[in-house]
N, C-alpha and C positions, 0 to 999 in steps of 0.2 A: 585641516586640509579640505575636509567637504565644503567645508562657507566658501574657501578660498577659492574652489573651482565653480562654484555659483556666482559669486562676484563676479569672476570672468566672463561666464557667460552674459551676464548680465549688462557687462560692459559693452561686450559684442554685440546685443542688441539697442542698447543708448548709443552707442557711434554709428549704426544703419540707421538707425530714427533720427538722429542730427544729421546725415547726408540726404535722406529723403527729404526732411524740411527745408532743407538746406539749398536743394535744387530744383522742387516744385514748388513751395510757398513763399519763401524767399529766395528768389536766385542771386545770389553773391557766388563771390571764389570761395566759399568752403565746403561749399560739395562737389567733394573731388572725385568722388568715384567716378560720377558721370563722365566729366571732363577727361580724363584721366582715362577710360576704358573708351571712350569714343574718339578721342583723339588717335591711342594708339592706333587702333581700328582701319581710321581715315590714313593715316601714314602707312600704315600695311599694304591698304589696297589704292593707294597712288603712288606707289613704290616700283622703280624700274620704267617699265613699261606698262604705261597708263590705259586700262579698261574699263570704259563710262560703268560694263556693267560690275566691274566688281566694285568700280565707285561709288555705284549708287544703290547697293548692297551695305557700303560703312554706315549709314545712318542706322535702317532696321533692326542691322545687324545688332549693331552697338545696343540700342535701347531695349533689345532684347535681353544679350548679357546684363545689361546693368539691373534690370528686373530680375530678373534669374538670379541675381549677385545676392540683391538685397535680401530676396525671399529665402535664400539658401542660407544665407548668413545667421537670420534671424532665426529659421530653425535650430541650428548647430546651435546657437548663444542660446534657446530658451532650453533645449536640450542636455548643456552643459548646468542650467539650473538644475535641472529633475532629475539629471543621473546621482549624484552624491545619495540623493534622500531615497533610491528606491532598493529595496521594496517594502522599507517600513512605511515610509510616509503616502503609502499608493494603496488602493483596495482594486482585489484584482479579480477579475469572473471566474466561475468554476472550474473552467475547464483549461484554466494557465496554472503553473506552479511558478507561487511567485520567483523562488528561486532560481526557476531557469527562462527568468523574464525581467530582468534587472540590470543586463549590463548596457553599453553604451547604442548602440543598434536598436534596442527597446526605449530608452528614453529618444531617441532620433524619430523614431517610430511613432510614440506620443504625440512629440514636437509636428509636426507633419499633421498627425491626424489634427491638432486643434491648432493648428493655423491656417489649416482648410477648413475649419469651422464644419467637421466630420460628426465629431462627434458619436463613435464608435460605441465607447463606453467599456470595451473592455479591460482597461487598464482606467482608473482614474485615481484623482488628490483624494487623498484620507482628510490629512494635515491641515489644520486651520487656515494656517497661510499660505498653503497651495489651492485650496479652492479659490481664496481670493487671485492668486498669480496667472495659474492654468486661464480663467474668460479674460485676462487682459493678453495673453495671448491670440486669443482670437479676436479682441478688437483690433490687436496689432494685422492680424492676417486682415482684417476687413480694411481697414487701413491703409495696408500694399493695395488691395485688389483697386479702391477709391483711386488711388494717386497713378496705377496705372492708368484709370480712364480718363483723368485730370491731366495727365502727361502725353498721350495720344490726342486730347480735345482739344490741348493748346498749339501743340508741334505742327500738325499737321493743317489747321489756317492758317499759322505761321507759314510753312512753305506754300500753301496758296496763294498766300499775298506777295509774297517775294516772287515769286515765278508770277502773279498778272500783273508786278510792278515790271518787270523785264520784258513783259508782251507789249506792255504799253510804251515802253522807251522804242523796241522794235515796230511799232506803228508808227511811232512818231518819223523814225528815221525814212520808213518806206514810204510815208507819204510827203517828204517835202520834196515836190516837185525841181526843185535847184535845190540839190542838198550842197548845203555849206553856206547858204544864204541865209540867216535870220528871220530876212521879213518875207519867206517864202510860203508861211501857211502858220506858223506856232506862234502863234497868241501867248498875252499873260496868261487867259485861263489854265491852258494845257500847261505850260509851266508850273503855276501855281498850285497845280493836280498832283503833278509828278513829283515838287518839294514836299508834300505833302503825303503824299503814299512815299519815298525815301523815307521820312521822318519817322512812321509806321514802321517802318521796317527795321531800322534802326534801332526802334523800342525792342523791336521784336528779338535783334541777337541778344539784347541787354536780358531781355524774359526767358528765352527760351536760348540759352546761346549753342547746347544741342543742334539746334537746326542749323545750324553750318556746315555742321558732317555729314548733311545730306544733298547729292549731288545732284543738279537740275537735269544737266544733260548737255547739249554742246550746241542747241538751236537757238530758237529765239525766246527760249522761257529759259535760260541761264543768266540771272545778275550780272554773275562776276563779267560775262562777256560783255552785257551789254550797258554797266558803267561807264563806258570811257565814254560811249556816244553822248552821253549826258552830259559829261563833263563837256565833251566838244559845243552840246548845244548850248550850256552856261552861259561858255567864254562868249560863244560867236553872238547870242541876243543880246550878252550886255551892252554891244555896237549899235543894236537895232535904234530907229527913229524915235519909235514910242516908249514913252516914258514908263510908261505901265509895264510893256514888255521886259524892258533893264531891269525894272524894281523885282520884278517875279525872276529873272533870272538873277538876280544880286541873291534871291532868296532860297533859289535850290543849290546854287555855288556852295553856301554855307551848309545846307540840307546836306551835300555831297562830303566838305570837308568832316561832318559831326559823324557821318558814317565811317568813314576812313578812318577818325578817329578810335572810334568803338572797334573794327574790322582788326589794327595795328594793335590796339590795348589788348582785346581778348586772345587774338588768335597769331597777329601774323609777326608782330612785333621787329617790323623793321627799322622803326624809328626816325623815318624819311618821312618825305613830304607827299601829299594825297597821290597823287603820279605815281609814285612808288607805292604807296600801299594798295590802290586800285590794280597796277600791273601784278603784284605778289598776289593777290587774290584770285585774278583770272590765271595766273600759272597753276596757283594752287588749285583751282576746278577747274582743269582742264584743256585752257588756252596753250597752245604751243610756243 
């Protein structure tokens, strides 16, 4: 019965380490925590009657619990290790009776201190193979702290570039002097700018797909609103004279459809055509 409740534990901390891998080093769908705790999150606070600020509160929020999760997790599972074996396999400081320092609160206790890489000392491994277990716990803790900072360094360029992609499509719009006319000021260059930061960005729900559940706000640094202008600019260049200009507009159409794609796959899952997944997106953040 005591291996049995150490195995568990054990378990408990190999299935937080395949979701951390799982959603910082490799992002696929099997680290669901994330996905899973921040999506609820996001539904929560765009539920009913919609408030940018509790909206834009689901991202933080979220990525907080999910830290919280992992690191709570991992304590409780290495904790479930070191309770069975104490207080034989533990050498304890003077002034503890190991006996009345052995049950499940005292190993939590442990657990805690050496995943904060504390290092107290009044309780520690006797046992051969607890001295080797107890520092991979604390690689472990040093491990969360790494991927926290690996998970904030990524997320948060990630929404920089999505919000100065949305500024730039809202530049574009305010500066065509005849807007709905093509050959009114937007070049292939700018075209070929903007397929090109979409494409970025695109990567970036595939990497970080987290940043979704973080909400821009309802101006002119919001994506979701400011897709369609794109799309409109697409259609209307691919009419233009210059050949150049069609080509680069032939080339963000597609930029626009591969986003849609990725947008419907991960999140929105209407299974319509880019129109419909771009308007699902802007309902979803925010759009009336």
């Amino acid at each position: 019965m005591e291996w049995l409740v150490t195995l568990v534990g054990a378990a408990v901390v190999l299935i937080i380490l395949r979701d951390v891998f799982h959603t910082l080093w490799h992002p696929t769908r099997h680290g669901g925590l994330s996905r899973v705790v921040m999506s609820l999150l996001w539904r929560l606070s765009t539920r009913g009657r919609r408030s940018s600020r509790t909206a834009g509160l689901a991202g933080p929020v979220g990525m907080v619990t999910v830290l919280a999760t992992w690191a709570g997790a991992v304590a409780v599972g290495w904790a479930l290790v070191y309770w069975p074996h104490m207080p034989e396999a533990f050498s304890f400081s003077g002034t503890l009776k190991p006996s009345e320092h052995s049950g499940p609160v005292d190993a939590l206790y442990l657990s805690l201190v050496t995943v904060a890489t504390l290092g107290l000392g009044d309780i520690a491994p006797s046992a051969d193979w607890l001295r080797i277990v107890a520092p991979l716990e604390a690689l472990v803790g040093f491990t969360l702290l790494t991927a926290t900072v690996s998970w904030i360094l990524g997320i948060y360029p990630a929404l920089a570039r999505r919000r100065a992609l949305a500024l730039r499509i809202s530049q574009l719009r305010r500066a065509d002097p005849v807007e709905g006319h093509p050959a009114s000021g937007v070049g292939a260059a700018p075209l070929g700018q903007l397929a090109a930061d979409i494409a970025r960005t695109c990567v970036d729900f595939l990497q970080y797909p987290e940043s979704y559940y973080f909400h821009d706000g309802p101006g002119d640094i919001s994506l979701a609103l400011a897709l369609g202008h794109a799309a409109d600019l697409a259609e209307l260049t691919k009419r233009a004279e210059c050949p150049d200009a069609r080509s680069a507009a032939a080339v963000l159409d597609i930029a626009l459809d591969d986003l849609a794609a990725v947008l419907d796959d991960r999140f929105l899952h209407t299974g319509g055509p880019r129109q419909r997944v771009l308007a699902a997106y802007a309902r979803d953040h925010g759009k009336p």
